[in-house]
N, C-alpha and C positions, 0 to 999 in steps of 0.2 A: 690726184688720181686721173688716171689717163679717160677721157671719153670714148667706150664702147658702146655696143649695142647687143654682142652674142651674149654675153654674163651682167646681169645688173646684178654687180655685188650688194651696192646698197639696199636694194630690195631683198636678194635674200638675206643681208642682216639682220633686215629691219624683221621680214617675216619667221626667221627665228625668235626672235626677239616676243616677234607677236604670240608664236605658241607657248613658249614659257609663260609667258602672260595669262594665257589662254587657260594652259595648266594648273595656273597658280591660282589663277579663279576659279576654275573647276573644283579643287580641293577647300579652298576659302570656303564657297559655297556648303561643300558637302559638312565641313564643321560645323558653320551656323545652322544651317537644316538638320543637321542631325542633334546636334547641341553636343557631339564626342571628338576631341581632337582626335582620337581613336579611332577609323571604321575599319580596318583593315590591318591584316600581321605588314602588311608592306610600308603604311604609317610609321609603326616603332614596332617590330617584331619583336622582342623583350617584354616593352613594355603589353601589347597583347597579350602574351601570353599568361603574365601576370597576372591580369587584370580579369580574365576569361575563368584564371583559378579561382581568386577573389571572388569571382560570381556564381563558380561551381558550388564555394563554402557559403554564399550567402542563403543561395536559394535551399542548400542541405540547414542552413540551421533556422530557416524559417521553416521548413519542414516539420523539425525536428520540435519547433516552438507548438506548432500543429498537434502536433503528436501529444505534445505533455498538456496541450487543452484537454484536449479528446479524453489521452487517461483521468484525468482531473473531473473531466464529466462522467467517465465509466464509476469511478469511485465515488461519487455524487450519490448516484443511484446504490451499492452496492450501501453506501453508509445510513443513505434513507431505511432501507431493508434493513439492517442491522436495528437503526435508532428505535425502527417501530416495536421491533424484538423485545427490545430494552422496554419501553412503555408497558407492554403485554406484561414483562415479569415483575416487574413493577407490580401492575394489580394483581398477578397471580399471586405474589407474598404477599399482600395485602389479603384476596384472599383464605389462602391458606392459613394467617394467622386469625382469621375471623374463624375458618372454620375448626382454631383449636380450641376454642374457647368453648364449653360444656353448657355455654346458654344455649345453644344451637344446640337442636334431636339432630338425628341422625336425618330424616326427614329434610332439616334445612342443609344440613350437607350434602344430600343427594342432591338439590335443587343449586345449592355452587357448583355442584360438580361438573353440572350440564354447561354452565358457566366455561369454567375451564378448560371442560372438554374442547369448545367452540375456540378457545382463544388458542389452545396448543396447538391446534389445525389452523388456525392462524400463520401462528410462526412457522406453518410449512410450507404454509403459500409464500411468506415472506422468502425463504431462505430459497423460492424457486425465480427469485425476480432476476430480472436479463438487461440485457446490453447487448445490443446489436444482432442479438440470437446467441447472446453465449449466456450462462447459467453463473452466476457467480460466488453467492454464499451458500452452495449446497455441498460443496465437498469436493466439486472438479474443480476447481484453479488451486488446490493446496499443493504448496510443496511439499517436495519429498523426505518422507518421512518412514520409518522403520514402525512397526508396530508398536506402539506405546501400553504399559497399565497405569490405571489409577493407582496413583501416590495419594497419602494424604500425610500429612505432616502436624504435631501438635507442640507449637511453642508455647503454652502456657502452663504446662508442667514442668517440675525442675530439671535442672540439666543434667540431675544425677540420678533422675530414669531411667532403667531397664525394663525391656521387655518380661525378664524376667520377676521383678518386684512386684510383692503382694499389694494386692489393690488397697489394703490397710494402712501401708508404709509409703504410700504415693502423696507428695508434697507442689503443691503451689509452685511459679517460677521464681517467686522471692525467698522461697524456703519452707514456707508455713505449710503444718499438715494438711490435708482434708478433710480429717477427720470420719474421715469413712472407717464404717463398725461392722464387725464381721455377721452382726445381725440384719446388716443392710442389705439391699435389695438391689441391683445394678442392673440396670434394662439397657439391651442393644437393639436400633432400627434401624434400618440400610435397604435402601433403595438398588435393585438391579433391573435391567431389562423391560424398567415400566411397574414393576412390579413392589411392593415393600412386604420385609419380615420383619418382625418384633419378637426378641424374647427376654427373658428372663430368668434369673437366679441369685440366688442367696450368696451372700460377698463370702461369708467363710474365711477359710486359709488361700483362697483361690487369688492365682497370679494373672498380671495383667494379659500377655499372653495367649494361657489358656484359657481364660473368659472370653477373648473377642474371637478365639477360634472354634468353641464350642458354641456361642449364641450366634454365630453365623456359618454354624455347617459347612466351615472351610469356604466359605465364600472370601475373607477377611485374612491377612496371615499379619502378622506384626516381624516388620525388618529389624527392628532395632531401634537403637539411637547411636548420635553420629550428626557429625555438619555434611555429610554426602547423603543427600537424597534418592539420587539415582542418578539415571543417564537419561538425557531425553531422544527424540524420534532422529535429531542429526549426529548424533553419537555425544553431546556434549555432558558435561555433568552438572547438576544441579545441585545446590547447597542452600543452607537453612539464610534468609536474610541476615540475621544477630552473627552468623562464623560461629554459632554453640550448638551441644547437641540438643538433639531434639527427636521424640519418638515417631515413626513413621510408618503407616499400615500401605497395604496393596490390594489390590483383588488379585484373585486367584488367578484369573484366567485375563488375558489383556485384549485392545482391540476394543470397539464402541459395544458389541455384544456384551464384553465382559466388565464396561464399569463400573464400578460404585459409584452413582449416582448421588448421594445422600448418604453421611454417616452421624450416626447419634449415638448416644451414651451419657446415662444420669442417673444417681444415685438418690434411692428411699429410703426413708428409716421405715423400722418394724411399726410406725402406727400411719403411714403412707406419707408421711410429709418428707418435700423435696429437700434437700442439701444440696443448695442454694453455691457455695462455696466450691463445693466438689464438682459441679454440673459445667460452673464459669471455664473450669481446668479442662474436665474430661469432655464438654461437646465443644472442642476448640480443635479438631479434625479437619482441617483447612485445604482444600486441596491445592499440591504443590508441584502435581504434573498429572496433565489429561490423556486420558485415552484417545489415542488414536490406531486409526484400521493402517495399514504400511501402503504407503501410495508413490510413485511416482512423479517424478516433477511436472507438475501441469501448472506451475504457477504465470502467473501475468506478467510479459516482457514488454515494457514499454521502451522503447527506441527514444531518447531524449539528446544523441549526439549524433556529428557528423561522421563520427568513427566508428566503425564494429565493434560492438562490445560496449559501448554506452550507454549502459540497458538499465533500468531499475526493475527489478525482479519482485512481484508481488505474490504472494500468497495468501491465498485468501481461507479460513478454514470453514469447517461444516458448522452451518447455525440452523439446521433439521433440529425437529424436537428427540430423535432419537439420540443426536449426539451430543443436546444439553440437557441426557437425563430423564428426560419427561412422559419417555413415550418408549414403551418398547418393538422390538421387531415385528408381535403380532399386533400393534395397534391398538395395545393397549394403554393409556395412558397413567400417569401419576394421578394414586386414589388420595381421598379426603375424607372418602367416607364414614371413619370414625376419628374420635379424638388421638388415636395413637399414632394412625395414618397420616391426617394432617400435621401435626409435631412435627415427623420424619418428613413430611414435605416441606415445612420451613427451610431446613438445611440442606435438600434439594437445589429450591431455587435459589438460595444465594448461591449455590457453584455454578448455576445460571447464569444468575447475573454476571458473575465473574467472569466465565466464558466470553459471554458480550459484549462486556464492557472489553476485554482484553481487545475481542477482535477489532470494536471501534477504535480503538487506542490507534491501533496496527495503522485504520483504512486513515485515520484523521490525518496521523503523521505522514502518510503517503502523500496526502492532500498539500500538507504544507510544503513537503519537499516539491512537489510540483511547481507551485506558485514560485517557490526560491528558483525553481529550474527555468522559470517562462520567462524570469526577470535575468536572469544570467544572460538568456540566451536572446532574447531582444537588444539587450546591450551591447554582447557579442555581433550581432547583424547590424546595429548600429555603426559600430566602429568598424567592420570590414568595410561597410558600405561606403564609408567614409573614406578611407582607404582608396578601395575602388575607384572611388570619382575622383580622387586626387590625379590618378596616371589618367583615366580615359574621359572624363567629361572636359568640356572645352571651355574658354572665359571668352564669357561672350562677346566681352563690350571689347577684348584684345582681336577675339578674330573677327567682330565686325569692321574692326579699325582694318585688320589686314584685307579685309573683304575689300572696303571702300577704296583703298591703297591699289590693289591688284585693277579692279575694275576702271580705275583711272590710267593705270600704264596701258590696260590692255586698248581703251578707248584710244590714247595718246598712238599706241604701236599700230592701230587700225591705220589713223590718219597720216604717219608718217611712212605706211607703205603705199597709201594713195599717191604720196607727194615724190616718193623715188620711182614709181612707175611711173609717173610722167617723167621724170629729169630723160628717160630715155629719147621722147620726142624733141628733146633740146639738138640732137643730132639730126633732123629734117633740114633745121635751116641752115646745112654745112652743105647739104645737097641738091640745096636750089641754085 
């Protein structure tokens, strides 16, 4: 190479040299500090963007795992309210069967009653408990539902029951008569609006039918028998468990105003004694679809994905004492005060209970699904995350290696542009 002085090539090689250098440590740097081979789309544009998705799904389905805490807590609460319902009717059949027993005046029935009264106002307070300021077991979070009547459904009569069979000719589910005599006596109680009727009449030639339409003043109508029950509040149909027929009563009028609350029926002979046999069959009025008032969808959307539409949809229904029977629209409650009353109240609150228990069933299984959800979706975050760090985090101990590598050239390219800027004064002593 020729010796000039206007171009020191070798210096600007070297000082190229040096800024790649320069660069190359600059970015070394930024990896180890930051810990991401990754900071930039100018890095690996692909892989950024990738990797930026990855982080879009993670923090949506931590969100999302958020989310099914939360609901899992709302329903926490909602099932406490519920459980303590449960406890309450619990004692109220408890009770009610004390106050059917005729050791008790009427006196001590007055004095349960005050009892009960406290506890039914109870389950109102219950069914008003909240979550974040929302209202839960009172009837606004229930799905959408069409105005429903009280069904009651009796499988423990034969399956070759009609509504139109004399109450004489009415047999057992296994075949076996009743035994009921047309000098019998056949008493109907039923509970409406808070309130209980009792009557009474002579078995006769009289059909099943026209007994539970006449001792309940058309409150009562008898559908038939049949394995179709009805239809419930989403249009679906309901059918007897066994797939046999089975006879099935209504109330008249449908909606939480018009349920039968409580239905009873049991047969006396002519010197007052029960028929024991007959009673097993006839107060086995079960109920096999509830009233409900027609409502709109306000059920509870829990958001548990990262996609629209990933929603667990709860509905929650009404646990007020008016809608489990007990109490009606004037505030009046379910009486005890005589021996006939309480009777008719036994069979009350087991559709209470049932109600209850139903809805706990409902919240429990929500709960679980939940937990299955929070476990899904931590694994999920897991394995993106995983994911994610594969394209953008950095190894450390590789780009410290390249760190130390870089910073040594760059040292090395400092000193060898010291050393070509001088080769230039090599041409002074051609000029002396």
């Amino acid at each position: 190479m020729a010796m000039v002085v206007k171009n020191n090539m070798s210096a600007l090689t070297t000082l190229n040299t040096l800024n790649k250098n320069t660069n190359a440590l600059s970015k070394s740097l930024q990896k180890v500090s930051s810990g991401m081979k990754i900071n930039s789309a100018a890095d690996d544009a692909s892989g950024y963007a990738i990797s930026e998705r990855m982080r879009v799904q993670i923090r949506s389905l931590d969100q999302a795992n958020s989310n099914a805490q939360n609901g899992g807590s709302m329903m926490k609460v909602a099932e406490g309210a519920v459980s303590s319902t449960v406890e309450i009717l619990k004692t109220l059949k408890e009770k009610a069967v004390n106050a059917a027993n005729d050791t008790n005046t009427d006196a001590d029935r007055a004095t349960i009653q005050k009892e009960m009264d406290q506890s039914i106002d109870q389950i109102n307070d219950n069914a008003n408990v909240t979550f974040n300021g929302q209202y839960l077991v009172d009837g606004s979070k229930n799905k959408a539902t069409d105005q429903t009547t009280t069904l009651m459904t009796n499988q423990s009569l034969s399956t070759d029951t009609t509504k139109s069979m004399a109450l004489t000719a009415l047999a057992a589910r296994n075949g076996d008569g009743l035994n009921i005599h047309s000098t019998d006596t056949v008493t109907i109680s039923y509970v409406k609006n808070g309130k209980t009727y009792t009557d009474s009449t002579q078995v006769g030639s009289k059909k099943l039918d026209a007994v539970i339409n006449s001792l309940t003043k058309g409150a009562v109508t008898v559908k038939g028998a049949g394995t179709l029950i009805g239809i419930d509040g989403s249009g679906n149909t309901v059918a007897t468990a066994s797939n046999k027929n089975a006879i099935t009563i209504a109330s008249a009028s449908g909606g939480i105003a018009g349920q039968i609350a409580g239905f009873t029926m049991y047969i006396t002979d002519n010197k007052g004694n029960v028929n024991k046999s007959a009673n097993a069959a006839l107060d086995a009025f079960d109920e096999s679809l509830r009233a409900q008032n027609k409502s709109e969808d306000n059920s509870i959307v829990m958001q548990i994905g990262t996609k629209a539409g990933q929603s667990i949809n709860v509905g929650l229904t009404d646990m007020k004492a008016t809608a489990l029977g007990l109490q009606g629209d004037d505030g009046k409650t379910l009486s005890i005060g005589n021996q006939e009353n309480a009777n008719a109240a036994i069979n009350v609150l087991d559709a209470a209970i049932q109600k209850a228990l139903d809805q706990q069933t409902t919240i429990g299984s929500i709960e679980s699904r939940l937990e299955y959800t929070r476990s899904n979706l931590t694994t999920a975050s897991e394995n993106v995350t995983a994911a994610e760090s594969t394209i953008r985090d950095a190894d450390m101990a590789k780009e410290m290696t390249e760190y130390t590598k870089n910073n040594v050239l760059m040292q090395a390219a400092q000193s060898m542009l010291a050393q070509a800027n001088q080769s230039s004064s090599n041409v002074l002593s051609l000029l002396q």
